[in-house]
C-alpha positions in Angstrom: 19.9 10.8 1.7 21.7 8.5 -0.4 19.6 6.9 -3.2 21.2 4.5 -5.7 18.8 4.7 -8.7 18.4 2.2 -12.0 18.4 4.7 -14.8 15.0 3.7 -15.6 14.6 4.5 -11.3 16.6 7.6 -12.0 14.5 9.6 -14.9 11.2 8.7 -13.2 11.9 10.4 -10.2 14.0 13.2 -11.4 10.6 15.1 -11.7 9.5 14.4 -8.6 11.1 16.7 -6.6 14.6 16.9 -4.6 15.0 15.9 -1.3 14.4 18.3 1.5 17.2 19.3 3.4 18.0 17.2 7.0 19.3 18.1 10.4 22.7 17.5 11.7 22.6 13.7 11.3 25.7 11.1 11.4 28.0 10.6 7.9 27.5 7.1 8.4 24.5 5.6 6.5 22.1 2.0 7.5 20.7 1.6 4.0 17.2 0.2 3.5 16.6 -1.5 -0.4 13.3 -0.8 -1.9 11.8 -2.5 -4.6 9.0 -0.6 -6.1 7.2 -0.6 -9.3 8.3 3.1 -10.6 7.4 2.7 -14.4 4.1 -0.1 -15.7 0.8 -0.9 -14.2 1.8 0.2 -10.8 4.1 3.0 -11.6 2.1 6.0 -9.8 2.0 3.4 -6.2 5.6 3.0 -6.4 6.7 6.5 -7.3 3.9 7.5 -4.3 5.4 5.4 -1.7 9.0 5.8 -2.6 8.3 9.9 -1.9 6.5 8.8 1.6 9.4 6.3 2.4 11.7 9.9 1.9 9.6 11.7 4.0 9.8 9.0 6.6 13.3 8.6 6.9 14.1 12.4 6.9 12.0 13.0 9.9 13.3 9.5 11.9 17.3 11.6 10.9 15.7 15.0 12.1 14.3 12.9 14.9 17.2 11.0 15.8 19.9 13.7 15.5 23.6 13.8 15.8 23.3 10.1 17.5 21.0 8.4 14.7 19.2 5.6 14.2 21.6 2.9 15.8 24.7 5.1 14.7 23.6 6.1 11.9 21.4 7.6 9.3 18.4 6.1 7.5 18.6 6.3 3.7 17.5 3.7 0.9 18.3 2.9 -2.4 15.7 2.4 -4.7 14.9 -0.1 -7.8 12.1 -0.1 -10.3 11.0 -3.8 -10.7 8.6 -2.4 -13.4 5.4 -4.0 -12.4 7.3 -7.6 -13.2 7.9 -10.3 -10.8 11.7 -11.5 -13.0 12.6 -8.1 -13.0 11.6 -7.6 -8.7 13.3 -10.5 -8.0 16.8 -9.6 -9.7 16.8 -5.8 -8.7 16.1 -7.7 -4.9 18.9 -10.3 -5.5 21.5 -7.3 -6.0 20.5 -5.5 -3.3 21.1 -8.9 -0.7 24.2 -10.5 -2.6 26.0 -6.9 -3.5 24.7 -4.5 -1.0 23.8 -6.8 1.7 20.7 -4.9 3.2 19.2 -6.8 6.2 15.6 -5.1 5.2 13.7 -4.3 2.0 10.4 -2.4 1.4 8.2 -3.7 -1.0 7.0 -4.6 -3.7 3.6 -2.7 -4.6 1.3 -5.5 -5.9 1.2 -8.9 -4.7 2.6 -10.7 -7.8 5.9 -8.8 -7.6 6.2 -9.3 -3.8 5.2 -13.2 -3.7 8.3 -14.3 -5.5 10.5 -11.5 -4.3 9.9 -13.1 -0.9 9.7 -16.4 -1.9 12.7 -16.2 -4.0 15.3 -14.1 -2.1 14.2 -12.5 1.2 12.4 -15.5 3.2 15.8 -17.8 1.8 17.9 -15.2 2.4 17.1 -14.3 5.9 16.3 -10.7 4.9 13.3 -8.2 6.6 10.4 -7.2 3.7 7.5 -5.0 4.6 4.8 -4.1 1.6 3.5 -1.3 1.6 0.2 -2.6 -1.0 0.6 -5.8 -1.6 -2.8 -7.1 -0.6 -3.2 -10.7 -2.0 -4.2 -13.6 0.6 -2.1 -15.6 -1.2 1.0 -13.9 1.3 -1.0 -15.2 4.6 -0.9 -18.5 2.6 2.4 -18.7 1.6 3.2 -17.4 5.5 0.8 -20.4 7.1 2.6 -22.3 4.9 5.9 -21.7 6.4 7.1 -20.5 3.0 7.3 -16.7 4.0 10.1 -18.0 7.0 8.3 -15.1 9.9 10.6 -12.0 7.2 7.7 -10.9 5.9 4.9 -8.1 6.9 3.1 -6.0 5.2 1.1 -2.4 6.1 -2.4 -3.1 4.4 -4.8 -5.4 5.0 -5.7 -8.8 3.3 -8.2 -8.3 0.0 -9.7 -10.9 2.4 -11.3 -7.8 4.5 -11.3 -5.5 1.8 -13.0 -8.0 -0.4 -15.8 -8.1 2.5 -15.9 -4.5 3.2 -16.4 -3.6 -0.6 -19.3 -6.0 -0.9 -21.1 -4.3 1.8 -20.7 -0.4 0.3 -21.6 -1.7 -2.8 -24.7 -2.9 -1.4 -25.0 0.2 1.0 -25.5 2.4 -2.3 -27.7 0.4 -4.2 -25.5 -1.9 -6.4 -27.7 -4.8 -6.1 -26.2 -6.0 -9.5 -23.1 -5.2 -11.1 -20.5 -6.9 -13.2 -16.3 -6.6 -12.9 -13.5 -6.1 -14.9 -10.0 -7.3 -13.2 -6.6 -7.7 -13.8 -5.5 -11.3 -14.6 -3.1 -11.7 -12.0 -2.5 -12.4 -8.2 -4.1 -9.6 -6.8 -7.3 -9.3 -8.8 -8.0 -12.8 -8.9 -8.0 -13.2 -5.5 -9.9 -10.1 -4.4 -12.8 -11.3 -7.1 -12.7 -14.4 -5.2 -13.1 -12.6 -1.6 -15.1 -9.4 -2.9 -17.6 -12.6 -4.6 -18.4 -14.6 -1.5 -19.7 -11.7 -0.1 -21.2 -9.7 -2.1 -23.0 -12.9 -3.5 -23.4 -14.5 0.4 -24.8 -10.4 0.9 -27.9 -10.5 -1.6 -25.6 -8.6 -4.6 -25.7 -10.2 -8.0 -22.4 -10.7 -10.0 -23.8 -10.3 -14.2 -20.7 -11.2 -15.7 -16.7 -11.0 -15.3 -13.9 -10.0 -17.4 -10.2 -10.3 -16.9 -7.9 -7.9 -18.4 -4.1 -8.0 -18.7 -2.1 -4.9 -17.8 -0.6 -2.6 -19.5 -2.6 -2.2 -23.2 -3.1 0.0 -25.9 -6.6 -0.8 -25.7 -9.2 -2.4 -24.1 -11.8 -2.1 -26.4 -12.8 -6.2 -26.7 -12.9 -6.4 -22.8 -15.3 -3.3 -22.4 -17.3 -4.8 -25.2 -17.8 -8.1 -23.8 -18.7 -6.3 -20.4 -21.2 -4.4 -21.6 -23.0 -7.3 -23.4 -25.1 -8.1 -20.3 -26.6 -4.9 -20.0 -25.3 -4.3 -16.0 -26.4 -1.5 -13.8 -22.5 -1.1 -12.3 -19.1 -1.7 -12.9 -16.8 -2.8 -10.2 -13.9 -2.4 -11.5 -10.2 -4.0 -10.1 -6.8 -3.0 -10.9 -4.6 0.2 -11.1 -4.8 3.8 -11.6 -3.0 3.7 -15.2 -4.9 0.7 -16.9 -8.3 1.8 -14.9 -7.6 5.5 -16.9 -8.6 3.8 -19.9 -10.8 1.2 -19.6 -13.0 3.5 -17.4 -12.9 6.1 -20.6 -13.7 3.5 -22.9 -16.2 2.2 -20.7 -17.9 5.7 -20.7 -17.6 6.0 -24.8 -19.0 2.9 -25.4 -21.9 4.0 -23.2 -21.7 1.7 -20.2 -23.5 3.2 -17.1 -21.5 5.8 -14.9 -21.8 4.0 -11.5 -18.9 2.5 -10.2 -17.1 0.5 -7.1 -13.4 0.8 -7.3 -10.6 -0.8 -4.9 -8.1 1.1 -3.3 -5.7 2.8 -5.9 -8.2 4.6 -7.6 -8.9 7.3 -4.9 -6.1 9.1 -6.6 -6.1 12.7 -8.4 -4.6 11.6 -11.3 -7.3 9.4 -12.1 -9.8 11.7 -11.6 -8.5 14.1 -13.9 -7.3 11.2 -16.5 -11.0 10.0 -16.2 -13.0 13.6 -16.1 -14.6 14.4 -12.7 -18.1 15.2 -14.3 -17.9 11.0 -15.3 -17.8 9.7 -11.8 -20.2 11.5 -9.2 -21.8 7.9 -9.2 -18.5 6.2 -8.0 -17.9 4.7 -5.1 -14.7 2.4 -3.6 -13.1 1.5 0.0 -9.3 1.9 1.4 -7.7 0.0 4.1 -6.9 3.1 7.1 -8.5 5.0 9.1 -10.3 8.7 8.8 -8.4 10.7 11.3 -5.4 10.5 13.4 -2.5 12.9 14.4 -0.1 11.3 12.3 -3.2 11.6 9.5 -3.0 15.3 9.8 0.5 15.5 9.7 1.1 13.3 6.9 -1.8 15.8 4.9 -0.1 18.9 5.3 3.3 17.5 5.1 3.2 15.1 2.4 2.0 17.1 -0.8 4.5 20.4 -0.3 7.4 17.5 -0.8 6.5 14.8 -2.7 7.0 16.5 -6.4 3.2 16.3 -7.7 1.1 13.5 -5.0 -1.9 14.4 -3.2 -2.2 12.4 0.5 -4.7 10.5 -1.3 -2.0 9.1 -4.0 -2.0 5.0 -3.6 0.3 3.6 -1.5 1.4 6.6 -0.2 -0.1 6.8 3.5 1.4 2.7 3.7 4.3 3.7 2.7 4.7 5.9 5.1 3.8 3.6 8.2 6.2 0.8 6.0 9.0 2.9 6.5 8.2 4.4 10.0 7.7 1.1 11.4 11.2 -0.4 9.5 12.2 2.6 11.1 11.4 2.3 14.6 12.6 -1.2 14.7 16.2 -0.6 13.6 16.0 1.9 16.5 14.3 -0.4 19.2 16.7 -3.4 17.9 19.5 -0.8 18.9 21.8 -2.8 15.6 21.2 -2.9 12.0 20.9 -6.5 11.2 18.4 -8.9 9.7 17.0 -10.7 12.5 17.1 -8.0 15.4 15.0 -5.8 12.8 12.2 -8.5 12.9 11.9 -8.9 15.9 11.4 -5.7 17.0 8.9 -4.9 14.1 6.3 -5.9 16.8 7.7 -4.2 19.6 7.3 -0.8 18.2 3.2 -1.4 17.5 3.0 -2.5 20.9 -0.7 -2.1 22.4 1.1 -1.6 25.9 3.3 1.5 25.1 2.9 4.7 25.0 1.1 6.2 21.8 3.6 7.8 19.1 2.4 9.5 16.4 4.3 10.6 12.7 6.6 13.4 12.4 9.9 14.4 14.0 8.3 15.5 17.1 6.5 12.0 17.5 9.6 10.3 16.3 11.8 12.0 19.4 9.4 10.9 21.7 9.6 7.4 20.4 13.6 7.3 20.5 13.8 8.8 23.3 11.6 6.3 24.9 13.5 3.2 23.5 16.8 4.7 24.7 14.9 4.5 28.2 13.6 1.0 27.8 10.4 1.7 27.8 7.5 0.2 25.2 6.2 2.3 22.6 3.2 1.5 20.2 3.2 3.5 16.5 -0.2 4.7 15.6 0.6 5.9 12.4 -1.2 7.3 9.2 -3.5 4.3 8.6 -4.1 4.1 12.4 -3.4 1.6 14.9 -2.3 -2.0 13.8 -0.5 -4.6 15.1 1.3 -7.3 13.0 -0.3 -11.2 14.1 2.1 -14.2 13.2 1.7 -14.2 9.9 3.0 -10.5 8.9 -1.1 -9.1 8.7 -2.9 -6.5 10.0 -6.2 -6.5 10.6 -7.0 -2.3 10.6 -10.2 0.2 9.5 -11.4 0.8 6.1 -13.0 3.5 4.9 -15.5 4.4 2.7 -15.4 7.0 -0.3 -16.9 8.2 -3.3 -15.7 11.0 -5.6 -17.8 13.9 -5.4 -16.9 17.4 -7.9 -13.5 15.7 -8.8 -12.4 15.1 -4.8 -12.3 12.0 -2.7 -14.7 12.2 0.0 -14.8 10.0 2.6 -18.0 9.2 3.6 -17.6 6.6 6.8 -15.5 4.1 8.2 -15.4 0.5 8.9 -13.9 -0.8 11.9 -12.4 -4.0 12.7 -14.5 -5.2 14.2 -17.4 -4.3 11.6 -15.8 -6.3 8.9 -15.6 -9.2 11.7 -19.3 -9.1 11.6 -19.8 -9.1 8.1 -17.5 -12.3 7.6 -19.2 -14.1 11.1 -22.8 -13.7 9.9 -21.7 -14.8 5.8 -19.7 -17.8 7.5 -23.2 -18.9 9.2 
């Protein structure tokens, strides 16, 4: 596989491993840009998916053979966009003016992907698929016609997951809590979505305090939290900034019961954190609990990915991200902009027959689209299917940490969540 790394791109992932060897595959190359936050906030999501886009790709080559994936191999070239919007938007701008790739996957939170695809992609005429960027503000910029039908993304709106935290919360006693988030797309707007609920629910928001990204210390905003005396902490953001303003929460005394988003069922947390701190913790995931191409991905994933656990964020939607991106180029039978869209939906079709990750899964598929016939990707986070505006509507489950492991604990289906929203929309 042929990356083309930033240096900064380069010495981040130098110690995550080399790339397993592939079958016989074609010398020509169709290559994918990604734009993924390797180093900041969101470094450990980026460097996470970036390992599961590998993976991905090697088994559609092992998959695909001597014939390939429209002629050719799959490979991608990589940038770090360094958990900053100016910085995503320019390593995206190279890769469509210099490299002139028809698809790009990424970013990893919402305010590095909303100006990537306002900016470049949508304008551009270019394919981008997120692998975590969550924000409602996409199906708004998308209803809005701003998003031109390029963009898609393989986790669901903080508009369900804000709704399906409330409810856990509520399910394990939290009946008052107070939040910390980050001060930007993302955890504004799933404070907004997690707040109707939650409130609309019964549950009792005490206070809430914004945090920007990537401090020495977090000291003031842990104070100011703790002022109210709350019984919780729900706390949104990422893995590296929720490190230490869960530890300073802890010095400064503040109650160890928690909520968490997505991001924070992650090893590395856990062990930044101390296990023995959160047996009170709790947080949801967009996926599902079990599916051949979840089994797969858990055996496979952590013998080649330099370090990640399945668990690691981003790294399961990653996965589907670049299966799906995958597929498409396959079933669009050409490796261009437009014939990659639309055959993002054709792949998850409900009709076809079920394919499921892995090289044996990904033969089936091929072979299949080389007879014509539908197919419909189940992958790691389970069955979705793209609507108009680039969502999915998917599962989430439920998890809490128990002796330093993520434990899932039950799931919420789609049509659970629907529920929820229908009886708080009353």
């Amino acid at each position: 596989m042929r990356l083309m790394l930033t240096s900064t791109a380069l010495a981040v992932l130098a110690t995550m491993g080399a790339p397993a060897a592939m079958a016989q595959t074609p010398s020509c190359t169709h290559t994918v840009g990604m734009v993924v936050s390797l180093t900041g906030a969101a470094g450990r999501y980026g460097q996470a998916a970036s390992k599961s886009v590998e993976l991905a790709f090697n088994d559609i080559n092992k998959a695909a053979g001597a014939q390939g994936v429209a002629g050719c191999k799959l490979g991608f070239d990589v940038r770090d966009a360094q958990s900053q919007g100016s910085v995503a938007v320019d390593q995206a701008r190279q890769l469509v003016d210099l490299k002139k790739v028809p698809a790009i996957i990424g970013g990893i939170i919402s305010s590095v992907s909303i100006p990537m695809v306002t900016s470049v992609t949508a304008p551009a005429g270019v394919v981008q698929i997120s692998p975590a960027s969550s924000s409602p503000s996409l199906t708004k910029l998308a209803i809005e016609g701003k998003t031109g039908g390029w963009f898609f993304r393989t986790i669901t709106s903080d508009a369900l997951q804000g709704t399906a935290a409330a409810k856990y919360a509520l399910d394990q006693g939290m009946k008052s809590l107070t939040i910390i988030h980050v001060n930007n797309d993302f955890g504004v707007n799933m404070l907004a979505e997690f707040r109707r609920a939650y409130e609309a629910l019964g549950g009792k928001i005490v206070d809430v305090t914004p945090y920007n990204p990537d401090q020495s210390s977090y000291n003031a905003e842990v104070t100011k939290a703790l002022k109210t005396d709350p019984a919780a902490l729900y706390f949104i953001g990422y893995p590296g900034d929720g490190t230490t303003i869960i530890r300073t929460w802890i010095q400064q005394g503040g109650p160890q019961k928690f909520l968490f988003n997505d991001g924070m069922n992650s090893s590395d947390f856990i062990k930044g954190v101390g296990a023995q701190y959160l047996n009170s913790a709790y947080g949801t995931s967009s996926g599902t609990t079990k599916t051949e191409s979840t089994e797969y991905f858990n055996k496979t994933y952590p013998a080649m990915s330099g370090g990640f656990d399945a668990e690691a964020p981003a790294a399961v939607q990653g996965y589907d991200a670049a299966a799906i991106l995958g597929l498409a180029v396959a079933q669009a039978g050409k490796f261009e902009a437009a014939a990659i869209r639309d055959a993002i939906r054709k792949v998850t079709n409900p009709g076809g027959e079920v394919i499921h990750a892995g090289p044996a899964g990904f033969a089936r598929a091929i072979e299949l689209i080389r007879q014509k016939k539908p197919i419909r990707y189940v992958g790691v986070i389970g069955p979705v299917q793209f609507d108009k505006y680039g969502d999915i509507a998917g599962p989430f489950r439920a998890w809490k940490f128990t002796n330093g492991e993520v434990v899932t604990v039950s799931q919420m289906t789609t049509e659970d969540v629907a529920a929820i929203q229908a009886k708080i929309n009353k």
